[in-house]
C-alpha positions in Angstrom: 19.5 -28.2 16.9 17.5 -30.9 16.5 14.9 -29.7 14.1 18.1 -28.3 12.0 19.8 -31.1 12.1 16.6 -33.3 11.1 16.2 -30.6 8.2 19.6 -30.9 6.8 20.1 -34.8 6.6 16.7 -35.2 4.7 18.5 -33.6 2.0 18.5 -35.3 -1.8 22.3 -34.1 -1.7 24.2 -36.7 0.6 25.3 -35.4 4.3 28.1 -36.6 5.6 28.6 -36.0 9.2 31.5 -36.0 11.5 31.1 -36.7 15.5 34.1 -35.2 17.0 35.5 -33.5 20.1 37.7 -31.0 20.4 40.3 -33.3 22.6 40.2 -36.0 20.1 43.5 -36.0 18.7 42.2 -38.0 15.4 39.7 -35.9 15.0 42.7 -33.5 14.3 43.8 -35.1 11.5 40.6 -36.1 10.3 39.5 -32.3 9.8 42.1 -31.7 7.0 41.7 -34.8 5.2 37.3 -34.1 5.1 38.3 -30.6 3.7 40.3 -32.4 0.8 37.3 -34.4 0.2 34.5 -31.0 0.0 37.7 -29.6 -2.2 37.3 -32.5 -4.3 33.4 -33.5 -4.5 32.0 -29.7 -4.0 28.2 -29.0 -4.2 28.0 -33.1 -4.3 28.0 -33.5 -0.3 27.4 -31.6 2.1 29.5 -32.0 5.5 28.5 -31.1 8.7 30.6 -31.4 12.2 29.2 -32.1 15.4 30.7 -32.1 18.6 29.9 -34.7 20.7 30.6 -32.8 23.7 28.5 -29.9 22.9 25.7 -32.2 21.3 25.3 -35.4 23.6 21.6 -35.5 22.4 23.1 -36.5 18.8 25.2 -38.1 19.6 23.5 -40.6 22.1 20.7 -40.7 19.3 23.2 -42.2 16.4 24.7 -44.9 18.9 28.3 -42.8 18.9 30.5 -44.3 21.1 34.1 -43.2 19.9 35.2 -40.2 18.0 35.7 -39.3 15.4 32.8 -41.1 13.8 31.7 -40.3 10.7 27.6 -40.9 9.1 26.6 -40.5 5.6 23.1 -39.6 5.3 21.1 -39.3 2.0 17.1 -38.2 2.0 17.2 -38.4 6.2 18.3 -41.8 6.0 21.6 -43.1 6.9 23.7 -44.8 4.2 26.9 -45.4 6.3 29.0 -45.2 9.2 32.9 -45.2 10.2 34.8 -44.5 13.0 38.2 -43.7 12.9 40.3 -41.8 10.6 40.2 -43.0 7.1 41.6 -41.0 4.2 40.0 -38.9 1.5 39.8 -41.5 -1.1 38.0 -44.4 1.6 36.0 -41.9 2.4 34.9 -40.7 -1.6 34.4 -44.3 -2.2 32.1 -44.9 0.8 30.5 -41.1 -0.7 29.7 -42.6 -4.2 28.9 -46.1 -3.5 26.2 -44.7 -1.4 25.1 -42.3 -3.9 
């Protein structure tokens, strides 16, 4: 996992990354809402979901303490970071300011 994941954040095409768990009720309606924005943005971002539960390694390494918590990445380095649910447009805005 952690070679792959290493390999697909240094990626010239901005990876956004979403900490959840399957019990997280936000994370729930966070799912949808990150769909809208792939919908939307297309080969311009990649996302990738990670479950904290599953993956405590990552987790622990990218300080998440709550989920859902989302990390933009860009060329392995990491542009920007959220937790909570926000909605598509915060979350295209965050996208292309960091872009």
């Amino acid at each position: 996992m952690k070679q792959n994941f290493n390999a697909i954040i240094d990626s010239e095409t901005p990876v956004l990354v979403d900490f959840h768990a399957d019990w997280c009720g936000p994370c729930k309606m966070l799912a949808p809402i990150l769909k809208q924005v792939k919908d939307e943005l297309g080969d311009a971002i990649k996302i990738v979901k990670i479950d904290v539960d599953k993956n405590q390694a990552a987790a622990a390494k990218f300080n998440v303490r709550g989920v859902p918590t989302l990390l933009l990445f860009k060329n392995g380095q990491q542009q920007w970071r959220q937790s909570g649910v926000l909605q598509k447009d915060a979350i295209i805005a965050a996208i292309n300011a960091h872009n």
